[in-house]
C-alpha positions as a Markdown table, in Angstrom:
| # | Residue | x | y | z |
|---|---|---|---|---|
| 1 | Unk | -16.3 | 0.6 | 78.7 |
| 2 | Unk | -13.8 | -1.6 | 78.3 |
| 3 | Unk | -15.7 | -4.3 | 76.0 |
| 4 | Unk | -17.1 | -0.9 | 74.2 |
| 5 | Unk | -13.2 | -0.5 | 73.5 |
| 6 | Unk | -12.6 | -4.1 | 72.5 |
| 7 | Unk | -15.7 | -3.9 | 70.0 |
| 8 | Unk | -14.7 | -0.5 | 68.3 |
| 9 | Unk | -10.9 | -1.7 | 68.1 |
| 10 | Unk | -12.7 | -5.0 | 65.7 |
| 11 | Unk | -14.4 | -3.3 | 63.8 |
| 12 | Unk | -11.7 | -0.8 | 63.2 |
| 13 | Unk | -9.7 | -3.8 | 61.8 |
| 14 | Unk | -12.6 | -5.6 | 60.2 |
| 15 | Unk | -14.8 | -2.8 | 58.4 |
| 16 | Unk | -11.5 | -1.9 | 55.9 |
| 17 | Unk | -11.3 | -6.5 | 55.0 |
| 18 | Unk | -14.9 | -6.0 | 54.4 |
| 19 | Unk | -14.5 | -3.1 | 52.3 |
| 20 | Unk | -11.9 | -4.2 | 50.2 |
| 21 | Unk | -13.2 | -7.6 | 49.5 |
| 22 | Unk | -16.5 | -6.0 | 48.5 |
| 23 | Unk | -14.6 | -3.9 | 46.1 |
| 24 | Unk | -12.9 | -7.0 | 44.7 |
| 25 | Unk | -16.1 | -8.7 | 43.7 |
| 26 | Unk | -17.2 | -6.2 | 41.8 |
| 27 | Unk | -16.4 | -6.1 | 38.1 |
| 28 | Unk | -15.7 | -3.3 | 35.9 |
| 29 | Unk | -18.1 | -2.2 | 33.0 |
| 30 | Unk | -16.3 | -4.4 | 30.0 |
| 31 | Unk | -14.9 | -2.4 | 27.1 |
| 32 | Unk | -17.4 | -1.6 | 24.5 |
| 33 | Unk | -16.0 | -3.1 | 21.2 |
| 34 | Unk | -15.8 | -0.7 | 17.8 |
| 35 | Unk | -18.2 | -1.6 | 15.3 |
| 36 | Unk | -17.2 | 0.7 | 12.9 |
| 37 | Unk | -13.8 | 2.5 | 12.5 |
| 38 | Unk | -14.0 | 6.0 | 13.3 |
| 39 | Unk | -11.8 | 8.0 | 10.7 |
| 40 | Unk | -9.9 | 11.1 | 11.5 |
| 41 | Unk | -10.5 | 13.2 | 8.4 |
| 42 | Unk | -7.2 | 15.2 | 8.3 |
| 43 | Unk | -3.5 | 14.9 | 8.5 |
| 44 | Unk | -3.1 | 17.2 | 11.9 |
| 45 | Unk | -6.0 | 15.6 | 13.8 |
| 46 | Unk | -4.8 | 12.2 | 13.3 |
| 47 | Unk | -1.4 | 12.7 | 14.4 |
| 48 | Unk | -2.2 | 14.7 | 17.5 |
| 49 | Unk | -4.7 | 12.0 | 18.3 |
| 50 | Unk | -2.1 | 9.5 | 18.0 |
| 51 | Unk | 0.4 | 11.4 | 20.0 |
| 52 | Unk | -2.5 | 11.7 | 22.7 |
| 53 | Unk | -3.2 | 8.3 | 22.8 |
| 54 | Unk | 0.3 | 6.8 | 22.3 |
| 55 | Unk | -0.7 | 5.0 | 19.3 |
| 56 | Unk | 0.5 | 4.5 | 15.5 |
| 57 | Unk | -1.4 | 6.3 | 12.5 |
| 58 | Unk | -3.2 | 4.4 | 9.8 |
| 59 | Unk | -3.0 | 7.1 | 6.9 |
| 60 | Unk | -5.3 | 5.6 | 4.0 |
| 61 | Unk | -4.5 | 8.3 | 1.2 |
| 62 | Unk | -7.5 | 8.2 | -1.5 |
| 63 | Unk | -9.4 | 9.7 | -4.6 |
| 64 | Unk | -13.3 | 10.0 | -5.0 |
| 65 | Unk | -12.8 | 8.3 | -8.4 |
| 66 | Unk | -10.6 | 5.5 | -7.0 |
| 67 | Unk | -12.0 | 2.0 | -7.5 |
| 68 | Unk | -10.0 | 0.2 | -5.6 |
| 69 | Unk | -10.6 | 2.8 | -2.5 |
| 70 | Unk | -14.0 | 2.0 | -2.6 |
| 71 | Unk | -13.7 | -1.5 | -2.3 |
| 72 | Unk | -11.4 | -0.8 | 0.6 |
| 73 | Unk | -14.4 | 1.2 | 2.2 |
| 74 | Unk | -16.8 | -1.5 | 1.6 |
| 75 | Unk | -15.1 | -4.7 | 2.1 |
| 76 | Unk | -11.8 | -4.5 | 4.3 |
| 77 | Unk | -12.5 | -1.3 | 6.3 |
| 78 | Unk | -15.7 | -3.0 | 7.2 |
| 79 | Unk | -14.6 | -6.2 | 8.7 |
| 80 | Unk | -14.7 | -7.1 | 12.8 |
| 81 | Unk | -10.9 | -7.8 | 12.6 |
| 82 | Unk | -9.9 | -4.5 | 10.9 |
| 83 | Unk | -12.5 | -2.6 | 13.1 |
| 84 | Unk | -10.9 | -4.2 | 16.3 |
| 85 | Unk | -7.3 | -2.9 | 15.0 |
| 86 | Unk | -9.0 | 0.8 | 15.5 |
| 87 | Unk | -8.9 | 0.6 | 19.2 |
| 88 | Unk | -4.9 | 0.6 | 19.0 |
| 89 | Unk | -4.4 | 2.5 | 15.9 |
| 90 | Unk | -5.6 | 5.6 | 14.7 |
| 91 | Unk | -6.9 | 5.5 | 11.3 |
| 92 | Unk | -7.1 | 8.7 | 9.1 |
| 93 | Unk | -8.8 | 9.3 | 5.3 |
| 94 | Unk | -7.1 | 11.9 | 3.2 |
| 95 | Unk | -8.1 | 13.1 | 0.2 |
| 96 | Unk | -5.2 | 13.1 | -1.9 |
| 97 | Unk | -6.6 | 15.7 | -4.5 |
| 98 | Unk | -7.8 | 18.1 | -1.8 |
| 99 | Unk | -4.6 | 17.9 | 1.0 |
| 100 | Unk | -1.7 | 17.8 | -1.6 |
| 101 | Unk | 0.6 | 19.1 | 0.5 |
| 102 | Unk | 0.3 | 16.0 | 2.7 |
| 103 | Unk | -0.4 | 13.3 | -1.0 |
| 104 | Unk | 3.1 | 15.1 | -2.0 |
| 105 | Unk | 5.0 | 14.6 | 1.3 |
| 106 | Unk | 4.6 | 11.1 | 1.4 |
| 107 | Unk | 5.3 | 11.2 | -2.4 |
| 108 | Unk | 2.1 | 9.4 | -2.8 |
| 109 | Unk | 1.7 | 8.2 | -6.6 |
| 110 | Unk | -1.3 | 5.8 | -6.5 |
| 111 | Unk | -4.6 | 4.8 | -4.7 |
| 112 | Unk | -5.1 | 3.6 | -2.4 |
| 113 | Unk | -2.0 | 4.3 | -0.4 |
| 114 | Unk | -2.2 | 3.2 | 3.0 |
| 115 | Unk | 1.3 | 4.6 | 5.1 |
| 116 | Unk | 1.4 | 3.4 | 9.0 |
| 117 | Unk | 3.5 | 6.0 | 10.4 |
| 118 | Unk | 4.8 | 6.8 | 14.3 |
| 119 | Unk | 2.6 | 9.8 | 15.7 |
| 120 | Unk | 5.4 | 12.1 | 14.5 |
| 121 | Unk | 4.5 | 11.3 | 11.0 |
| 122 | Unk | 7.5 | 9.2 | 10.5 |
| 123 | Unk | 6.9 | 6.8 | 7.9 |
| 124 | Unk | 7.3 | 2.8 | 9.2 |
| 125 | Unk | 6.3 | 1.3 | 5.9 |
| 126 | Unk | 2.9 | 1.5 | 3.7 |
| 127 | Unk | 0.4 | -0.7 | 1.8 |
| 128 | Unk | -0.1 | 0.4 | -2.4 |
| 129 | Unk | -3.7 | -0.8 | -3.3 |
| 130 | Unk | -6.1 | -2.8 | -2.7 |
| 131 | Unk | -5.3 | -5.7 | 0.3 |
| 132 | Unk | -8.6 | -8.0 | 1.1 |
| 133 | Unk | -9.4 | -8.0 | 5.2 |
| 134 | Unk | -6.9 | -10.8 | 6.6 |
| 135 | Unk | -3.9 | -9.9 | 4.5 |
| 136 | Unk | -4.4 | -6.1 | 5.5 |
| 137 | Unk | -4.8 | -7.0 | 9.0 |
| 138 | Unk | -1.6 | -9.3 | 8.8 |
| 139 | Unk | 0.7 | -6.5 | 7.1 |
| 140 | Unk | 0.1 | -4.3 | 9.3 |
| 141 | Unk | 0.5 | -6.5 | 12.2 |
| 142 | Unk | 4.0 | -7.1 | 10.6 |
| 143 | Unk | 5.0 | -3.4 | 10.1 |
| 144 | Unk | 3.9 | -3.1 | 14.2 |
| 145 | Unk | 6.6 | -5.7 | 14.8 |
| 146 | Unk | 8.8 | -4.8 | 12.4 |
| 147 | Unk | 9.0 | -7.1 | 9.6 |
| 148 | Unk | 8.0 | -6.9 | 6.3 |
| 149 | Unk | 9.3 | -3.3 | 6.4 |
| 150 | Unk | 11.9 | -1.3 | 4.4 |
| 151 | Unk | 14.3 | -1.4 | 7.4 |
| 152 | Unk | 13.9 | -5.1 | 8.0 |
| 153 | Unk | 14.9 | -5.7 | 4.2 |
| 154 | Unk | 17.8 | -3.6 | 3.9 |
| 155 | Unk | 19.1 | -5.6 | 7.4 |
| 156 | Unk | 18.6 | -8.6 | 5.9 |
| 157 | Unk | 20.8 | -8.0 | 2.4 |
| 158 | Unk | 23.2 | -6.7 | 5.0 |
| 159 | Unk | 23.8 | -9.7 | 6.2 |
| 160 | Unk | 22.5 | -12.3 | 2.8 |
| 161 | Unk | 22.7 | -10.3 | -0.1 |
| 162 | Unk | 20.5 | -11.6 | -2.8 |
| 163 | Unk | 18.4 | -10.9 | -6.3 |
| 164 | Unk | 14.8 | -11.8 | -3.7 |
| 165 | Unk | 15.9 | -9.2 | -1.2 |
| 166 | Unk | 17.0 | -6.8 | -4.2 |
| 167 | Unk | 14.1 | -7.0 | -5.4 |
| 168 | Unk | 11.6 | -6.6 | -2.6 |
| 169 | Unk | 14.1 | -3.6 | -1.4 |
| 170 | Unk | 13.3 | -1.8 | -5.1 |
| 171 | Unk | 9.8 | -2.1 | -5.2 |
| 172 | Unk | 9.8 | -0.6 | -1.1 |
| 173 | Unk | 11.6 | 2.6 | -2.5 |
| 174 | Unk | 9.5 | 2.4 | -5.5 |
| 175 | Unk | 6.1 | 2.1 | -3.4 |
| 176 | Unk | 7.9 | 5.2 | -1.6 |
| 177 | Unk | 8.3 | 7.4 | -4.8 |
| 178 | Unk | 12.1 | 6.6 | -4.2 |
| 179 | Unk | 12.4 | 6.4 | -8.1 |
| 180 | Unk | 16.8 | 6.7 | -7.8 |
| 181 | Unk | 16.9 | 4.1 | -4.5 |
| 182 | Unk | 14.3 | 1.5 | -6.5 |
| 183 | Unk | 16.2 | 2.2 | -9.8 |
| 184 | Unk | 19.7 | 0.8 | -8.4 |
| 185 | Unk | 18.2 | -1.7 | -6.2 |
| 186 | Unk | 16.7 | -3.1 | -9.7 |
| 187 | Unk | 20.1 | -2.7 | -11.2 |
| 188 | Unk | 21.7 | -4.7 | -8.5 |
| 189 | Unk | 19.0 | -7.4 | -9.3 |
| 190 | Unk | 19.7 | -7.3 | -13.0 |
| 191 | Unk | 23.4 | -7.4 | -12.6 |
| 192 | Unk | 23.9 | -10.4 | -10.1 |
| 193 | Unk | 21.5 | -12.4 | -12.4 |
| 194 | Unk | 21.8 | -11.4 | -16.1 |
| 195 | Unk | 20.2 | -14.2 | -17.4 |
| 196 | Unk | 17.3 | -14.4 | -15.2 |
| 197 | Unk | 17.9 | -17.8 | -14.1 |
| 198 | Unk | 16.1 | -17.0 | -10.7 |
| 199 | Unk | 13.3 | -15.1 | -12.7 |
| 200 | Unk | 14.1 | -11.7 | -11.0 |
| 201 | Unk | 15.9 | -10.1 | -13.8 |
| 202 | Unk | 12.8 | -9.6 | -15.9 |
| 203 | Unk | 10.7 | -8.4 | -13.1 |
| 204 | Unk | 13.2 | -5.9 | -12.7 |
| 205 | Unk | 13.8 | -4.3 | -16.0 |
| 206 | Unk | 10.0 | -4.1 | -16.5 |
| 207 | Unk | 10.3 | -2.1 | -13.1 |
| 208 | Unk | 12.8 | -0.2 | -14.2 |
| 209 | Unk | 10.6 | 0.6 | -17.5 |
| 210 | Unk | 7.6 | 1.6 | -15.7 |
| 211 | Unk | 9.8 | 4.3 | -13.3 |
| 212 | Unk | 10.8 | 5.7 | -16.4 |
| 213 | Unk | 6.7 | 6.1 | -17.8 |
| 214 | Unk | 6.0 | 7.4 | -14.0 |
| 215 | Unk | 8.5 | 10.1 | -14.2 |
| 216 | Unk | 7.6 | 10.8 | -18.0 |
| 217 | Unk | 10.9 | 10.2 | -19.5 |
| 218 | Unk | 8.7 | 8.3 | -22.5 |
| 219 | Unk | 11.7 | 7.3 | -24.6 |
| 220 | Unk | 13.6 | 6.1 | -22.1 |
| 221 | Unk | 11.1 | 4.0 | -21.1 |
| 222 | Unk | 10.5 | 2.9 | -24.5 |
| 223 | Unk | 14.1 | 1.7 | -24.9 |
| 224 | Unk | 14.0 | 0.1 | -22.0 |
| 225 | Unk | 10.8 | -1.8 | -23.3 |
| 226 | Unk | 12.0 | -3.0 | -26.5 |
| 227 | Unk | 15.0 | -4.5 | -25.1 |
| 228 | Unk | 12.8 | -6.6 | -22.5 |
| 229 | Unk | 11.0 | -7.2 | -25.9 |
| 230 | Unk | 14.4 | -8.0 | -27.7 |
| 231 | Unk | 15.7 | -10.4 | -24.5 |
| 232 | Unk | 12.7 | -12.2 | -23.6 |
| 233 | Unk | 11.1 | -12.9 | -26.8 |
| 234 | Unk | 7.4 | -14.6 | -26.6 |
| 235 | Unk | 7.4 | -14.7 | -23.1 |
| 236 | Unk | 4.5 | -13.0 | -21.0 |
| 237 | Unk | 7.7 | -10.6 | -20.2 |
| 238 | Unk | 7.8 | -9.3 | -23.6 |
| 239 | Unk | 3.6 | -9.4 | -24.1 |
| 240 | Unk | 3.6 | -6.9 | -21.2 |
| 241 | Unk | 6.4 | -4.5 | -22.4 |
| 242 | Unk | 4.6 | -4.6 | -25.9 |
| 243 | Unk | 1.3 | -3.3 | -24.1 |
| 244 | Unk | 3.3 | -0.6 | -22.1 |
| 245 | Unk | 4.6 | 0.4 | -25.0 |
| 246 | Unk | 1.4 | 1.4 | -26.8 |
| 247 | Unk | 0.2 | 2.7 | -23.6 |
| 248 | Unk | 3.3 | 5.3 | -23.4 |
| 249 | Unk | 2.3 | 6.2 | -27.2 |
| 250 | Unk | -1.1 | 6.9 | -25.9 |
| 251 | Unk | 0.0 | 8.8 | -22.6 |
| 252 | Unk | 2.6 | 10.7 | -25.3 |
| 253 | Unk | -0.6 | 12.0 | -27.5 |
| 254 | Unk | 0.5 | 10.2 | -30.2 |
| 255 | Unk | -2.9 | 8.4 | -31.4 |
| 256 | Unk | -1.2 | 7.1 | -34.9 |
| 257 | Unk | 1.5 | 5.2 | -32.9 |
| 258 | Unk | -1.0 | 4.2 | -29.8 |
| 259 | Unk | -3.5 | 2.7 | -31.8 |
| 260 | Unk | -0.3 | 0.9 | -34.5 |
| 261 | Unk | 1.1 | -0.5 | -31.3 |
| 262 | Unk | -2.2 | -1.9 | -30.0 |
| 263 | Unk | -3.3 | -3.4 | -33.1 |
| 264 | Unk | 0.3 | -5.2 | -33.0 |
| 265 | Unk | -0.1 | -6.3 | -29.5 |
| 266 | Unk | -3.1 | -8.2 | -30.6 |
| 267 | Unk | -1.8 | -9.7 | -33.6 |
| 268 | Unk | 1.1 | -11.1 | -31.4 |
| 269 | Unk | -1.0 | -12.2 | -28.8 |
| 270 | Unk | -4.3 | -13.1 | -29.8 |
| 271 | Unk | -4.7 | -15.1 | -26.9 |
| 272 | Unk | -3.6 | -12.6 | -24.3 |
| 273 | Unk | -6.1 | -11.3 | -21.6 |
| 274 | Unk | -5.5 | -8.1 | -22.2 |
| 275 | Unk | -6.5 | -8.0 | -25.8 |
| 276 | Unk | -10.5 | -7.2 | -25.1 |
| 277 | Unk | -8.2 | -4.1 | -23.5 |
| 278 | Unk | -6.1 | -3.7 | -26.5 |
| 279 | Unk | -9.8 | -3.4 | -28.3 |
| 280 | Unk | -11.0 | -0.9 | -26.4 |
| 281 | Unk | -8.5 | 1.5 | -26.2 |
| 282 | Unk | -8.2 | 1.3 | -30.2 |
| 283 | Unk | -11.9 | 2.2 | -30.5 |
| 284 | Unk | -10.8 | 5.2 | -27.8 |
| 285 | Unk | -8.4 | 6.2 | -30.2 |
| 286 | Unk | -10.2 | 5.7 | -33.0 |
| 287 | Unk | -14.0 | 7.8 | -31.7 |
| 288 | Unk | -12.2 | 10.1 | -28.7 |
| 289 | Unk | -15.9 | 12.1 | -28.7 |
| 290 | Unk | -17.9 | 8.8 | -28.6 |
| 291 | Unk | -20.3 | 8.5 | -25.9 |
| 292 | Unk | -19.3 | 5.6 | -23.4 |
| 293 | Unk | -21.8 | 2.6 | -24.1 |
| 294 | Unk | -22.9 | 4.0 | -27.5 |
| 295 | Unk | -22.9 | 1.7 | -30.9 |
């Protein structure tokens, strides 16, 4: 009786070792990677599945007639390192002509847009256009910690003001739809270097110019393109204002002028890349009813 005792007493200290070094040797069932990124298709269902999960929201805002977004689709969205990003993000498609209400929220003005925001819907910062796989991957790896961002540039001309920060801070609010923000940002740029001696200045009245075409104040923006014209004459500067400015004519309905300012364009730049576009958008002009691809 007493060895039966002994013997039950062992094994009552033994079996529970045994059992849990049996369990350590066994291995879980290793996570499956993604191979593809599986999209959310609306504004609601990605941010309740982010708030689920605890995760950010990837918000790619597109068109069906968007180049670039196709690209996106077939050449970034399809790479192992983007795909891999889906197991700790949430990534959503919006239409941007169907779900207005949300394109118009997040003041969305071209595509693609691509806004990382908390689960709330709180914007953190956003991508405009195209980005090849590694450089998506990395600015949204910096928006996750923080840099790169709106915030992180306003803290940092806090603390060392300058015409680079100005800059990068306008075109964040301009990104944003933040036309008033971008605008004095710009200003600030223009103002602290007048003379563009640290090739800012320019950038920044052209920026400046093309806020103006977005919100279609055209004269205003065609003031503020003749005197980039006027201050930085024969400079790629003043090529590209002289282009904007037949494209405002155009986007004003007024062919006569459009098709005028073109033809100067080319003139002054004959060697300009853009002319083959000057070209074509005179023969627009010129045959509005002609079939595309027709003699």
């Amino acid at each position: 009786m007493r060895k039966s005792m002994i013997l039950k007493g062992i094994l009552a200290i033994i079996l529970p070792i045994l059992i849990i070094l049996g369990g350590c040797g066994k291995k879980e069932a290793p996570l499956v990677a993604p191979t593809k990124i599986d999209f959310a298709t609306d504004y609601q269902t990605a941010l309740k599945a982010g708030q689920d999960k605890n995760q950010k929201v990837v918000l790619d805002f597109y068109t069906d007639w968007c180049t670039w977004c196709k690209t996106l689709d077939t050449v970034t969205y399809v790479d192992s390192s983007v795909i891999a990003m889906s197991k700790d993000l949430v990534f959503a498609k919006i239409n941007a002509e169907k779900d207005t209400v949300t394109a118009q929220l997040y003041k969305v003005r071209g595509y693609p847009t691509i806004v990382l925001a908390n689960a709330d819907g709180s914007e953190i910062d956003r991508i405009g256009g195209y980005l090849p796989p590694a450089e998506f991957k990395e600015t949204l790896e910096n928006y996750l910690k923080g840099i790169n961002t709106l915030d992180y540039f306003l803290k940092k001309a806090d603390s060392s003001p300058g015409t680079e920060l100005f800059y990068r801070i306008g075109d964040k609010y301009s990104d944003r739809g933040l036309y008033p923000e971008a605008e004095s940002y710009y200003a600030r740029v223009i103002a602290a270097d007048p003379d563009n001696k640290e090739l800012r200045t320019d950038s920044a009245m052209m920026s400046i110019a093309d806020i103006m075409r977005r919100d279609k104040k055209y004269d205003e923006s065609l003031a503020e393109f003749k005197k980039i014209m006027e201050k930085f004459p024969g400079t790629g500067t003043a090529a590209d204002a002289e282009l904007w400015t037949a494209v405002i004519h155009r986007e004003k309905g007024d062919t006569s002028m459009a098709i005028k300012a073109f033809e100067g364009f080319i003139k002054n730049y004959p060697q300009s890349p853009d002319t083959e576009y000057a070209k074509q958008q005179i023969e627009k002009l010129k045959n509005p009813s002609k079939p595309e691809g027709s003699k």
